[in-house]
MIMARLO-585241 format. One record per residue (C-alpha): residue number from 1; x, y, z; residue in one letter. Coordinates in pm, whole numbers, padded with zeros to 5 digits. Last residue first. Example, Ala and Ser with C-alpha at 12.3 -4.5 7.8 and 13.67 -1.06 7.14 Angstrom:
// MIMARLO-585241
+-----+--------+--------+--------+-----+
|   n |     xx |     yy |     zz | res |
+-----+--------+--------+--------+-----+
|   2 |  01367 | -00106 |  00714 |   S |
|   1 |  01230 | -00450 |  00780 |   A |
+-----+--------+--------+--------+-----+
//
This chain:
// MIMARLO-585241
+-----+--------+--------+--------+-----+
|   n |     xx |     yy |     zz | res |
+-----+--------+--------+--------+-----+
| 101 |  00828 | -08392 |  03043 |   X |
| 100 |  00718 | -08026 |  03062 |   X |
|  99 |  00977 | -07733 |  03161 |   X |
|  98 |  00922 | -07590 |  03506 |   X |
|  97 |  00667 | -07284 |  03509 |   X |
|  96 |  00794 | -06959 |  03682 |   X |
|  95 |  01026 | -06849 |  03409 |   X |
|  94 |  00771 | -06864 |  03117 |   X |
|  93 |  00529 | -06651 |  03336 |   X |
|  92 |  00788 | -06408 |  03418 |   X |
|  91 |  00850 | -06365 |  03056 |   X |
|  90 |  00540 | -06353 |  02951 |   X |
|  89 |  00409 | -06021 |  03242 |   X |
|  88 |  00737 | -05835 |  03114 |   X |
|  87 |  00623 | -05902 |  02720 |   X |
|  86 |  00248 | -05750 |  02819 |   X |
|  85 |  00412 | -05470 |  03050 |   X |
|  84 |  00679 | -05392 |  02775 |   X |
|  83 |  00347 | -05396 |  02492 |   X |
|  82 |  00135 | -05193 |  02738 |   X |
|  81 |  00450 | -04908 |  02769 |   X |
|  80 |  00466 | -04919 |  02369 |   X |
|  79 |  00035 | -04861 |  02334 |   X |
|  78 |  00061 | -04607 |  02593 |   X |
|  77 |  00381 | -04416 |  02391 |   X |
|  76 |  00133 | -04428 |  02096 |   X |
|  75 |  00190 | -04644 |  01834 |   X |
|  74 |  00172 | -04460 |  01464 |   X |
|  73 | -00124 | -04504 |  01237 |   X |
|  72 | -00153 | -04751 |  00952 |   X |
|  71 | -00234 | -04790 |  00599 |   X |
|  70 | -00419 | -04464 |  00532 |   X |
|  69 | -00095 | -04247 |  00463 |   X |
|  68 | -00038 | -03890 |  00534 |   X |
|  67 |  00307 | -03733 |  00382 |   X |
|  66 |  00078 | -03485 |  00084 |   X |
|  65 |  00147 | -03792 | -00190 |   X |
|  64 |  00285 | -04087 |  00019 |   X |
|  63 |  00600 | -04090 |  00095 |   X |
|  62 |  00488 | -04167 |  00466 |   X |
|  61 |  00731 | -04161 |  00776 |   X |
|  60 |  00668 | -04508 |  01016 |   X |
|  59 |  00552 | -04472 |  01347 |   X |
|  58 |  00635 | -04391 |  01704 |   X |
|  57 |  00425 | -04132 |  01928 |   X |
|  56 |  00442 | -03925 |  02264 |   X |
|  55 |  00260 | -03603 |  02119 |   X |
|  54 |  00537 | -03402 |  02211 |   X |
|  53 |  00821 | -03666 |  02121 |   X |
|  52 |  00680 | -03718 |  01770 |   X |
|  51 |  00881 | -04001 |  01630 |   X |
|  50 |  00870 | -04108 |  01254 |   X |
|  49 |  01097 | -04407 |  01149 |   X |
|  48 |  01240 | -04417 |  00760 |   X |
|  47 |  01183 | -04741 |  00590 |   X |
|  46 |  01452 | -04835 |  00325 |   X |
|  45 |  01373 | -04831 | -00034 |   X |
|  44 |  01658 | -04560 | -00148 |   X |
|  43 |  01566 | -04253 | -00317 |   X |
|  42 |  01185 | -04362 | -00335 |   X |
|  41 |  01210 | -04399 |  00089 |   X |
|  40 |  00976 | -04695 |  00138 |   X |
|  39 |  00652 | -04615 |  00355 |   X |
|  38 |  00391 | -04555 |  00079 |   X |
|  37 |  00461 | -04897 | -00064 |   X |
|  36 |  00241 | -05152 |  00144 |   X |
|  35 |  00226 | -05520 |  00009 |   X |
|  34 |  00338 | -05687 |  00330 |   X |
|  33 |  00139 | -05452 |  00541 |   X |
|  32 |  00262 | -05274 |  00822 |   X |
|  31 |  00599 | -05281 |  00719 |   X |
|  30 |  00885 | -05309 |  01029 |   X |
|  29 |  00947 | -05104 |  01344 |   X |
|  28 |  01242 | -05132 |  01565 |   X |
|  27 |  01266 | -04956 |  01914 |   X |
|  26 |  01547 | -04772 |  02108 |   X |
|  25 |  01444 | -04502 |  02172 |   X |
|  24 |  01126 | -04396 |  02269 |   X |
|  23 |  01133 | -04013 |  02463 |   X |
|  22 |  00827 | -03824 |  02569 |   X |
|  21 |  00859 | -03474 |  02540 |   X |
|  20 |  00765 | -03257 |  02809 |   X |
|  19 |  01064 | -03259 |  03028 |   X |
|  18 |  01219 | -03599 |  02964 |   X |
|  17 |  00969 | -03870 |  02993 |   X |
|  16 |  01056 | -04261 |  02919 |   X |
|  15 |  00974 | -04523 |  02695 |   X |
|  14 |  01188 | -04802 |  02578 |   X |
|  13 |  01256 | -05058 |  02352 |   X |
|  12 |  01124 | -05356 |  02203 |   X |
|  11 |  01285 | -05534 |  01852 |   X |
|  10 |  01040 | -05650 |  01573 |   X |
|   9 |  00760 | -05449 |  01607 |   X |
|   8 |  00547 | -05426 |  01326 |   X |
|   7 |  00379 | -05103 |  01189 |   X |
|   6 |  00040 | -05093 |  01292 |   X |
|   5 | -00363 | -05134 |  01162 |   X |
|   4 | -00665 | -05032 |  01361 |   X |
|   3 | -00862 | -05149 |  01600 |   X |
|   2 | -01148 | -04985 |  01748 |   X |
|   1 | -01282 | -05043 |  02090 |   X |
+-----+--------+--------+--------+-----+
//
């Protein structure tokens, strides 16, 4: 399996299909790196989101010379869906256990 680097998620969402696009709304994505530029909008600094509903992805727009970067690669709608299933499976772990002491 190869790993690769992500923006952060800081706030979950959701994923859902609507026709043939897959829709995720909702989430919110922070730097990848702490040191990474190519993300921050040059007019204004902020981080601009990049969604491609046919190819069922969620990333973070480039400014980088010709709008690819080599910092990170988007999440695919699999990846999101894993991460809800993963935070679903904590929470009802957390809940089941009684509080130590």
């Amino acid at each position: 399996m190869t790993r690769s680097q992500k923006p952060s998620v800081f706030q979950l969402g959701e994923v859902r299909e609507d026709g043939d696009a897959t829709v995720v709304a909702g989430w919110g994505l922070g730097m990848c790196a702490s040191q990474c530029t190519c993300h921050r909008d040059p007019a204004d600094g902020q981080l601009r989101i990049r969604e491609d509903g046919a190819g069922g992805t969620l990333g973070l727009r480039s400014f980088a010379d010709g709008g690819e970067c080599d910092c990170c690669e988007p999440w695919t709608s699999a990846e999101l869906l894993a991460v809800l299933r993963d935070t679903a499976a904590v929470a009802a772990l957390e809940c089941q256990e009684p509080a130590a002491g």
